[in-house]
ChimeraX commands (.cxc) that place a marker at each C-alpha (Angstrom):
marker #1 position 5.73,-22.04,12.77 radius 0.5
marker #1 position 5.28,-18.53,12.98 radius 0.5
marker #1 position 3.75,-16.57,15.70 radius 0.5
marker #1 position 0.67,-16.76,17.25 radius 0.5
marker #1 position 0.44,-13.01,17.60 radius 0.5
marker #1 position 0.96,-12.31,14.16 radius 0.5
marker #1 position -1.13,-15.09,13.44 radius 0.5
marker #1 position -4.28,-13.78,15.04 radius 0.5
marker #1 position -3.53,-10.00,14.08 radius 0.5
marker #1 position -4.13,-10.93,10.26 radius 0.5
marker #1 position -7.15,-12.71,11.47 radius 0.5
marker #1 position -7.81,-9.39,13.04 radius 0.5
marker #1 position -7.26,-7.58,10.38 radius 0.5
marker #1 position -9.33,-9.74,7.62 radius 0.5
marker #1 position -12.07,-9.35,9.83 radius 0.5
marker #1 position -11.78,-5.11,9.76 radius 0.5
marker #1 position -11.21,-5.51,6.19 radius 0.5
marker #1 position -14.19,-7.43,5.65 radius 0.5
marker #1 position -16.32,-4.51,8.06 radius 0.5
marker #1 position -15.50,-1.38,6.43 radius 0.5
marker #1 position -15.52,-3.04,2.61 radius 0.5
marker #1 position -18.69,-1.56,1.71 radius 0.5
marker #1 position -18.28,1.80,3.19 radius 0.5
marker #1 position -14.73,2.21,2.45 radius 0.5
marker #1 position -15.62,1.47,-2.05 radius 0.5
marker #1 position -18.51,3.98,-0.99 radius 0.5
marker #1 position -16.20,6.78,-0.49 radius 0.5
marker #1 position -13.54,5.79,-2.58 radius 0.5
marker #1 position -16.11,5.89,-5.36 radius 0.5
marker #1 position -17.57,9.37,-4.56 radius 0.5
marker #1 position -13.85,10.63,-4.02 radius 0.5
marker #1 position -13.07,9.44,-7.68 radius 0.5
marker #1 position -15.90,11.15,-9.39 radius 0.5
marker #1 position -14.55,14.08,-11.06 radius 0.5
marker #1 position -18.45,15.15,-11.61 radius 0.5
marker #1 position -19.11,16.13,-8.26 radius 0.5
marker #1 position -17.52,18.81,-7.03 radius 0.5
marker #1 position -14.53,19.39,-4.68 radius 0.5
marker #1 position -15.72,20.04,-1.60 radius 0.5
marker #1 position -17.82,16.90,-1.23 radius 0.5
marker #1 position -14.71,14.69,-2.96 radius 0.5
marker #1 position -12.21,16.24,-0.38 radius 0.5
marker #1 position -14.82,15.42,2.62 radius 0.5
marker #1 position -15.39,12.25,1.42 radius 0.5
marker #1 position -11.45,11.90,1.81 radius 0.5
marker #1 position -11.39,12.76,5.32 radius 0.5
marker #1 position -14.10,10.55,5.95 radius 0.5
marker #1 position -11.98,7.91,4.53 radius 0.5
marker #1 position -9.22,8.68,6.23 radius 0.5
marker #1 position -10.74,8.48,9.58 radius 0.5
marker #1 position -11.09,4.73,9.16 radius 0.5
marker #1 position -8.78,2.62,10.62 radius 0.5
marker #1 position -5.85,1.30,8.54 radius 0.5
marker #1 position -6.44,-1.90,9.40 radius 0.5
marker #1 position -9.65,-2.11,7.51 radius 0.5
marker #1 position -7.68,-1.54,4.28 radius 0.5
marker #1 position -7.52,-4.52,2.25 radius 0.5
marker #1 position -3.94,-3.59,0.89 radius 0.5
marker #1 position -2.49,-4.30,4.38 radius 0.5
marker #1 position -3.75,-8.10,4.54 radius 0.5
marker #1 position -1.35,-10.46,4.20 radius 0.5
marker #1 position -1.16,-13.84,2.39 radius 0.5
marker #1 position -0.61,-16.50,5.54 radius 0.5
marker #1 position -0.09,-20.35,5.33 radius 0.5
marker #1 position -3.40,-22.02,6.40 radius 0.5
marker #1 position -1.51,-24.52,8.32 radius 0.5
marker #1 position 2.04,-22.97,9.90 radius 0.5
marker #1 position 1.13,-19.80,9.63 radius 0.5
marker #1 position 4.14,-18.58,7.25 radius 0.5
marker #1 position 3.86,-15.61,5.06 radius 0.5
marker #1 position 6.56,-16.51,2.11 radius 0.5
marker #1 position 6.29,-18.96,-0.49 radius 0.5
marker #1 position 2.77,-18.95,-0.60 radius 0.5
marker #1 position 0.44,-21.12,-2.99 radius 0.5
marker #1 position -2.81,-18.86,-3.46 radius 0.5
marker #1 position -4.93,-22.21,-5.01 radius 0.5
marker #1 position -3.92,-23.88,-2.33 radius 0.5
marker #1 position -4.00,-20.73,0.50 radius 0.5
marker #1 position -0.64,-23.37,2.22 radius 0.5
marker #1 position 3.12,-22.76,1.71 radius 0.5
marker #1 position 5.56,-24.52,-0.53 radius 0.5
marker #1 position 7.10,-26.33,2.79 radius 0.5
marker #1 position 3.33,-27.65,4.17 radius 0.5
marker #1 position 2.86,-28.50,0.72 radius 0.5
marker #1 position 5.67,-30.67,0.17 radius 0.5
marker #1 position 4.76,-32.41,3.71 radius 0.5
marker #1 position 1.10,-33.15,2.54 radius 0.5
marker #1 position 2.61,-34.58,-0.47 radius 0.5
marker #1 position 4.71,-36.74,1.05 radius 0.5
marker #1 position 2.02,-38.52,3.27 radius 0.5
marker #1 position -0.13,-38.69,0.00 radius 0.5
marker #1 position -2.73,-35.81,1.35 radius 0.5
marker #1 position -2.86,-34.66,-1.69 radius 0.5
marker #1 position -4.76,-36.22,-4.75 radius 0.5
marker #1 position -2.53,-36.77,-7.54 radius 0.5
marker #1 position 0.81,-35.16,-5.97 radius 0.5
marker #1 position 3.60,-37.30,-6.24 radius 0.5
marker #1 position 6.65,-36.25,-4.78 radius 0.5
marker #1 position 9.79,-36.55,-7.16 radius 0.5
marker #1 position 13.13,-37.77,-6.10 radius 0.5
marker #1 position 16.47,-38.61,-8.62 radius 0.5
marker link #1:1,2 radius 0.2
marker link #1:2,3 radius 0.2
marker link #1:3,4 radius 0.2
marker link #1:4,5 radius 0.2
marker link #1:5,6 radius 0.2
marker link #1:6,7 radius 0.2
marker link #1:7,8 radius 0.2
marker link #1:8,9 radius 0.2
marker link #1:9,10 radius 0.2
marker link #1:10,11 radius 0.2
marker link #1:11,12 radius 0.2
marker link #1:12,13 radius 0.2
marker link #1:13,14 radius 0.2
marker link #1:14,15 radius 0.2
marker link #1:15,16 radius 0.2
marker link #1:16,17 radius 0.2
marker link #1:17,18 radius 0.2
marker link #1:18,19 radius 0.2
marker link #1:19,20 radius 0.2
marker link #1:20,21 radius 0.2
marker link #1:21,22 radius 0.2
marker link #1:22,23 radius 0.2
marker link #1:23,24 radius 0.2
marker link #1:24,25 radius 0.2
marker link #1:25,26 radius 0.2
marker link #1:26,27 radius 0.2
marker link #1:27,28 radius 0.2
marker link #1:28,29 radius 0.2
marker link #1:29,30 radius 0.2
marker link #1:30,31 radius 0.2
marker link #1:31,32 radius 0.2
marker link #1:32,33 radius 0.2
marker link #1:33,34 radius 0.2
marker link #1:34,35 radius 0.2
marker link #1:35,36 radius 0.2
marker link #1:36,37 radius 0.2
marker link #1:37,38 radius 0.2
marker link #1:38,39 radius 0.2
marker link #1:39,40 radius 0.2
marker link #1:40,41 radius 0.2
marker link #1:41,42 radius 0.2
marker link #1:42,43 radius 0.2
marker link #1:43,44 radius 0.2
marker link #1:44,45 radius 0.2
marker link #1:45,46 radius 0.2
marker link #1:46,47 radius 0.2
marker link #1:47,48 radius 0.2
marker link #1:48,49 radius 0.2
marker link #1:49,50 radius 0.2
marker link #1:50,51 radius 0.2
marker link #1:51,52 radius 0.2
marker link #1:52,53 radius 0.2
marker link #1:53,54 radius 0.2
marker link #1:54,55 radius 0.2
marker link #1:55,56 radius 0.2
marker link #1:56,57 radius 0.2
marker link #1:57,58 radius 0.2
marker link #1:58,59 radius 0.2
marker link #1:59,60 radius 0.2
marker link #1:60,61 radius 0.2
marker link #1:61,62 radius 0.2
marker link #1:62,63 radius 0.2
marker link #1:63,64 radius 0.2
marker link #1:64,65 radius 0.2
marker link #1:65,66 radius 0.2
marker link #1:66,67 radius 0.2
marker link #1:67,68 radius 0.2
marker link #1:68,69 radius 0.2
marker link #1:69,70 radius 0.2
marker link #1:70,71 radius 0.2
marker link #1:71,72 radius 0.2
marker link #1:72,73 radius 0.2
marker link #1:73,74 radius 0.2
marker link #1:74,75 radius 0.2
marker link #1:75,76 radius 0.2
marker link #1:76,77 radius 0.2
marker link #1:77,78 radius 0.2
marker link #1:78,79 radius 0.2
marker link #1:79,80 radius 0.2
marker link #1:80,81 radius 0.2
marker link #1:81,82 radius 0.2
marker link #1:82,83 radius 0.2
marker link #1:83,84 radius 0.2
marker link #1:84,85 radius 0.2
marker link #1:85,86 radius 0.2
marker link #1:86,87 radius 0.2
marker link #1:87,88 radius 0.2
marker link #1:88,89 radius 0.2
marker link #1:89,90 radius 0.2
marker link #1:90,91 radius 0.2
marker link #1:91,92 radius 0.2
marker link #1:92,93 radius 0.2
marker link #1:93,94 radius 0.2
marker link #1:94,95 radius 0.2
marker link #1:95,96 radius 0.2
marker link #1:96,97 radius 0.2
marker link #1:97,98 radius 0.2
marker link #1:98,99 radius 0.2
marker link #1:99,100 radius 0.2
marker link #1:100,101 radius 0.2
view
């Protein structure tokens, strides 16, 4: 089980991520424009720079809807290989059979 603080600070930080999505492609896309010239690009850097890091969605990290652990992560499922194996085993799962020789 992993901990509850870093737990809830990726809950934290999905929410910021979801806040500042619209504003943050905004300036991303009128910092990318080569058309428009430099002095608006380089503002609209600074503006995007004074947004908290946070609200980036690079710094999100994949979690384990159940424990909580970040490695061995199943994105279809959004669980980890160990809750997966547990479900498995007490037939949660449709279809998943858990193989022993």
């Amino acid at each position: 089980m992993a901990k509850k603080a870093m737990i809830e600070r990726e809950k934290k930080r999905a929410k910021l991520v979801k806040k500042y999505a619209s504003k943050r492609l905004a300036l991303k896309t009128i910092a990318d424009n080569r058309d428009l010239p430099m002095e608006e690009r380089f503002s609209a850097r600074l503006k995007l720079a004074e947004l908290p890091r946070n609200g980036s969605a690079t710094r999100l990290h994949n979690r384990c809807q159940i424990t909580g652990r970040p490695h061995a992560y199943y994105r279809k499922l959004k669980i980890s290989r160990i809750a997966l194996r547990d479900l498995g085993s007490n037939g949660q799962i449709p279809g998943m059979v858990k193989s022993s020789w």
